[in-house]
N, C-alpha and C positions, 0 to 999 in steps of 0.2 A: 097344892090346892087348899083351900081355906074350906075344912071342913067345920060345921053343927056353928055353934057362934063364938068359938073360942080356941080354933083348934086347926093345925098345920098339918098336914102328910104331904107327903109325894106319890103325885102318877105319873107312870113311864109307860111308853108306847115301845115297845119291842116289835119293830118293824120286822125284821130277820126272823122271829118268831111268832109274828103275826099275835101279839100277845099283850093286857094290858096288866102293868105290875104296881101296885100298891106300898109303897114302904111307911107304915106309920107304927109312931110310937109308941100310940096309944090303941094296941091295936083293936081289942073287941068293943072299943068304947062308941066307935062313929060308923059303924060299916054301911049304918040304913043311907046313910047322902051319901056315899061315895058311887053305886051306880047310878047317881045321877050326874055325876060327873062326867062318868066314861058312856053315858048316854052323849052328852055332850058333844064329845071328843071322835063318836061314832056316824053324828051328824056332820061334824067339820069334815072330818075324813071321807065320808062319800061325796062331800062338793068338790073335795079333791080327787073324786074316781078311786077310791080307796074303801073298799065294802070288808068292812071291820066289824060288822055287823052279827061275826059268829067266832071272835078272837076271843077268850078264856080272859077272864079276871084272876091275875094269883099274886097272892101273898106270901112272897119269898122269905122263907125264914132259913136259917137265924135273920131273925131282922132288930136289932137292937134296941131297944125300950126303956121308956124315959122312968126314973123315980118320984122324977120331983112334977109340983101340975103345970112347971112353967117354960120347959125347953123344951117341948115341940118343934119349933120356928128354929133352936139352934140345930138340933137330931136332924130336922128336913133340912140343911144345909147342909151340916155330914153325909146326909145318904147323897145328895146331889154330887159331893166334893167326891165323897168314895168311888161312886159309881163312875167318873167321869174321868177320872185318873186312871180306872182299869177294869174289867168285867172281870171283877169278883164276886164271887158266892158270897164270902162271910164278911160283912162290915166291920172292920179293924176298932169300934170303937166303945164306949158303955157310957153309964151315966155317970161313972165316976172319973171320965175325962172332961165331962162338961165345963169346968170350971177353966181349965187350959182352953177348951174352943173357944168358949166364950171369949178367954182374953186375946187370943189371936185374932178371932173373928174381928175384935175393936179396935186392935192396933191394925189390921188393914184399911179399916176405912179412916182411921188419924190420918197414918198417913198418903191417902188416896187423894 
């Protein structure tokens, strides 16, 4: 989600746990628009019969946090990459891998 005007996280809908979870990099910097988001995502989901309406916002931590003010957007790919490869707690990753995602992240799309 493209949170404040400059600025990437991830929101994940935890169906199984009826729960919505936040991974952002930056974490205490943006949290005032983010339940506007999962306001959002609360609306969608009741026109799908889905009353999400009393499901908990959390902020799983360890959740890995950026140094620098400019990899948000890579960090929100890691958490996506992470998370979707296996239901792990701890995000295998920091900001001093940035530099290697970054250059994989670009040789995937070269050669895409």
């Amino acid at each position: 989600m493209h949170v404040g005007t400059n600025h990437w996280a991830l929101l994940v809908i935890r169906m199984k746990e009826k729960e919505f979870h936040v991974y952002d990099s930056l974490r205490n910097k943006h949290r005032a628009d983010i339940p506007q988001y999962v306001e959002e995502l609360i609306r969608y989901l009741k026109g799908k019969q889905i009353d999400a309406a009393t499901w908990p916002l959390r902020y799983p931590d360890p959740c890995p946090q950026q140094g620098s003010g400019d990899d948000c957007g890579i960090f929100t790919y890691k958490y996506m990459e992470s998370l979707a490869r296996t239901n792990i707690q701890d995000l295998p990753f920091s900001q001093n891998d940035m530099p290697i995602v970054r250059a994989k992240f670009a040789l995937h799309f070269i050669k895409a």
